[in-house]
Legacy VTK file of the C-alpha trace (Angstrom):
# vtk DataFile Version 3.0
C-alpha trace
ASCII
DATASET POLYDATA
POINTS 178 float
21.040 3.246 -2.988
19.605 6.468 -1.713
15.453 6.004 -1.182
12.908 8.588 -0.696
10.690 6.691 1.894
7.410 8.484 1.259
4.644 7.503 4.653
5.588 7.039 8.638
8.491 5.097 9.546
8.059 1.779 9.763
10.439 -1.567 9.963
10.276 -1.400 6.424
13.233 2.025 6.786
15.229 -0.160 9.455
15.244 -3.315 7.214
16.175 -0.780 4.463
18.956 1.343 6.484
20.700 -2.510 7.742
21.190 -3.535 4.129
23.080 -0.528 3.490
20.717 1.872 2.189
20.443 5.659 2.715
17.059 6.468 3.713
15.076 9.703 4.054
11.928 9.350 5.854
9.401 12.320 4.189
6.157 12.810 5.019
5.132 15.999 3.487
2.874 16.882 0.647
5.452 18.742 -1.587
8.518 16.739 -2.618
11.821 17.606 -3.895
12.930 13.761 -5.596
16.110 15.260 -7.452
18.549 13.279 -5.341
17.300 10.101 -5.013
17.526 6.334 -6.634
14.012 5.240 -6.026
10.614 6.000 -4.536
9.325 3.723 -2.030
5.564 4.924 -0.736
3.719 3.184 2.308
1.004 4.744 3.860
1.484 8.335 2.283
-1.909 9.910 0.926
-0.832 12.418 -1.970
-0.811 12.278 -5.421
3.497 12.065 -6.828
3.600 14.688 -9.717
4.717 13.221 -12.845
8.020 15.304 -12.516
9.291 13.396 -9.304
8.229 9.966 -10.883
10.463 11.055 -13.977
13.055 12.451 -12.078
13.397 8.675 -10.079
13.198 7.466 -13.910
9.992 5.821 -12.642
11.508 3.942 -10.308
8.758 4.491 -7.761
6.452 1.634 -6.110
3.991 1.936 -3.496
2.747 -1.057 -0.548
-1.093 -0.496 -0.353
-3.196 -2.984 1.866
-5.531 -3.961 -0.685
-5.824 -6.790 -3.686
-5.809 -4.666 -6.537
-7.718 -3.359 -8.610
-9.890 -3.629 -5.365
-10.194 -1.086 -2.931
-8.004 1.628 -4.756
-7.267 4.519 -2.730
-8.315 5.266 1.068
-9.349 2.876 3.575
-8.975 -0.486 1.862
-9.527 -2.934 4.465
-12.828 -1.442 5.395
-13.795 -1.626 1.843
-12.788 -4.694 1.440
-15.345 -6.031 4.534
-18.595 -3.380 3.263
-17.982 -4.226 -0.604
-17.085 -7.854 -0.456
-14.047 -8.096 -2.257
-10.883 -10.148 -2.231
-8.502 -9.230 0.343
-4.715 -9.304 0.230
-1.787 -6.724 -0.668
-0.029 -5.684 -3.290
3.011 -3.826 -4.636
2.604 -1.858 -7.576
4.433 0.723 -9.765
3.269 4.294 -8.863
1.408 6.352 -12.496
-0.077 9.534 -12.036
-3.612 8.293 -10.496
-3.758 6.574 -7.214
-3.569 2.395 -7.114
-3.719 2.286 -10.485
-0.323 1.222 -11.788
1.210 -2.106 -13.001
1.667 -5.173 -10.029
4.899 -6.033 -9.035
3.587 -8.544 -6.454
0.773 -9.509 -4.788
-0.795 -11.719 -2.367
-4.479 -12.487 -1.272
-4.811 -12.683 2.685
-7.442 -14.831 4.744
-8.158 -14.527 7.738
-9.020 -17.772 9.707
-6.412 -17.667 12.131
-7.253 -13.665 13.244
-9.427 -13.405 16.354
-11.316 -11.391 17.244
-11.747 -10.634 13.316
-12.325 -6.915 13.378
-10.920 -3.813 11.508
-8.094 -3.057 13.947
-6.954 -7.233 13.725
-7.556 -7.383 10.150
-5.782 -3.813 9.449
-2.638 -5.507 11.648
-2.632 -8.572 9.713
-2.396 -7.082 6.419
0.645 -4.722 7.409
2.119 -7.884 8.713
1.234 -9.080 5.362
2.563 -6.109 2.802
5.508 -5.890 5.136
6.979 -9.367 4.810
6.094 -9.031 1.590
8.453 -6.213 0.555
11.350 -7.853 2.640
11.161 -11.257 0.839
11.236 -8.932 -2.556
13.558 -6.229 -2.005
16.257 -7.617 -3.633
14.812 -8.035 -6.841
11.762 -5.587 -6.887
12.643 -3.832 -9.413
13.387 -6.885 -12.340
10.401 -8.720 -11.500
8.510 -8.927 -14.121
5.375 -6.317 -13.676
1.594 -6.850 -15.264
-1.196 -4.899 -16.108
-3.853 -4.420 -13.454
-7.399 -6.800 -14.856
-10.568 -5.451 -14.862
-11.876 -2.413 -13.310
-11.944 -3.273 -9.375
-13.560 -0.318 -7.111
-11.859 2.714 -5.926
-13.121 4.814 -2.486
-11.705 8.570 -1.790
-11.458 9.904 2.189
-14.715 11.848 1.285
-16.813 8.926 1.337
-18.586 7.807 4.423
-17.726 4.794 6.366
-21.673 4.918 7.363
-21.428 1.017 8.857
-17.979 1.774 11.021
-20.330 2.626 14.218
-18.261 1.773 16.986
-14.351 2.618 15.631
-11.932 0.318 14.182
-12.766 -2.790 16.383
-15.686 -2.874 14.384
-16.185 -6.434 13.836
-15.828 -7.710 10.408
-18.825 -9.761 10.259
-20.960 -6.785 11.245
-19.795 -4.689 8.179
-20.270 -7.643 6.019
-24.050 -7.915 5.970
LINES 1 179
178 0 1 2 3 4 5 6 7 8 9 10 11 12 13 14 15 16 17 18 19 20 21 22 23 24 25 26 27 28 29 30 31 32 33 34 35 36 37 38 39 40 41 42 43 44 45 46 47 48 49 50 51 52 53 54 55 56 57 58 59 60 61 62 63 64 65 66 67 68 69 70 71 72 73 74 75 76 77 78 79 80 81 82 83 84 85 86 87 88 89 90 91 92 93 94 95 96 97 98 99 100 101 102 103 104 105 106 107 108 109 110 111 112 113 114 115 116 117 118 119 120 121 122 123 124 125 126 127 128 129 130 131 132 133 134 135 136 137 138 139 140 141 142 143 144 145 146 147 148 149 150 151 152 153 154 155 156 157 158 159 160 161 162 163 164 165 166 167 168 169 170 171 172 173 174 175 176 177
């Protein structure tokens, strides 16, 4: 299979690549999908044009560190802390909005055994999380059955302040919390 890896390299293109895979590592805002199976997005902040998800035949899915519909969009672990909402991952078909398409798979996270519980530990966890994840699924990602995203959840953009991250990401959880 040859996948457009859309986001930073991770072990997610090595795990890919020793399977046999071809992989092309992209980071860029414009795309040019023509030649390739599938889509795989992690970490990459533009919108996919309808004309590269049809020319994949919508075989496109993106990892995003958030229990959706919660936390759509940018930072979703910090949202998660400030807006109280169930935390986890989840693998999703890519539409032409952002977070919004139908689940593959997901998972909801805790936390109990992170310390010191703060944004950077948290953040780590859930990439541990999202990562495994994907491995455990890769095989059959694409037959599993997929379902409808319930209820509206909350959505944040990179415009919007993080007015309670005062000290960086080892903001402690508990802090953003109250």
């Amino acid at each position: 299979m040859v996948i457009l890896y859309l986001g930073t390299h991770s072990k997610l293109v090595d795990f890919l690549r020793s399977i046999g895979n071809i992989v092309v590592v992209h980071t860029e805002k414009e795309i040019r999908a023509d030649y390739y199976d599938c889509i795989i997005s992690y970490g990459y902040r533009y919108r996919i044009s309808e004309r590269t998800l049809l020319s994949v035949n919508g075989l496109a899915i993106n990892l995003h560190i958030s229990y959706l519909p919660y936390n759509r969009g940018a930072n979703p672990n910090y949202w998660s802390w400030v807006d109280k909402t169930p935390k986890g991952v989840t693998i999703h078909y890519i539409d032409n909005k952002f977070d919004t398409g139908d689940i593959i798979v997901q998972k909801a996270v805790e936390f109990s055994d992170v310390s010191p519980l703060t944004l950077t530990t948290t953040y780590q966890k859930l990439k541990d999380e999202i990562e495994d994840l994907f491995i455990k699924n890769w095989q059959g990602m694409f037959f599993l059955s997929r379902h409808k995203q319930i209820g509206k959840g909350t959505s944040h953009t990179t415009k919007e302040p993080m007015s309670k991250l005062t000290n960086g990401y080892d903001t402690k959880c508990e802090e953003l919390s109250k």
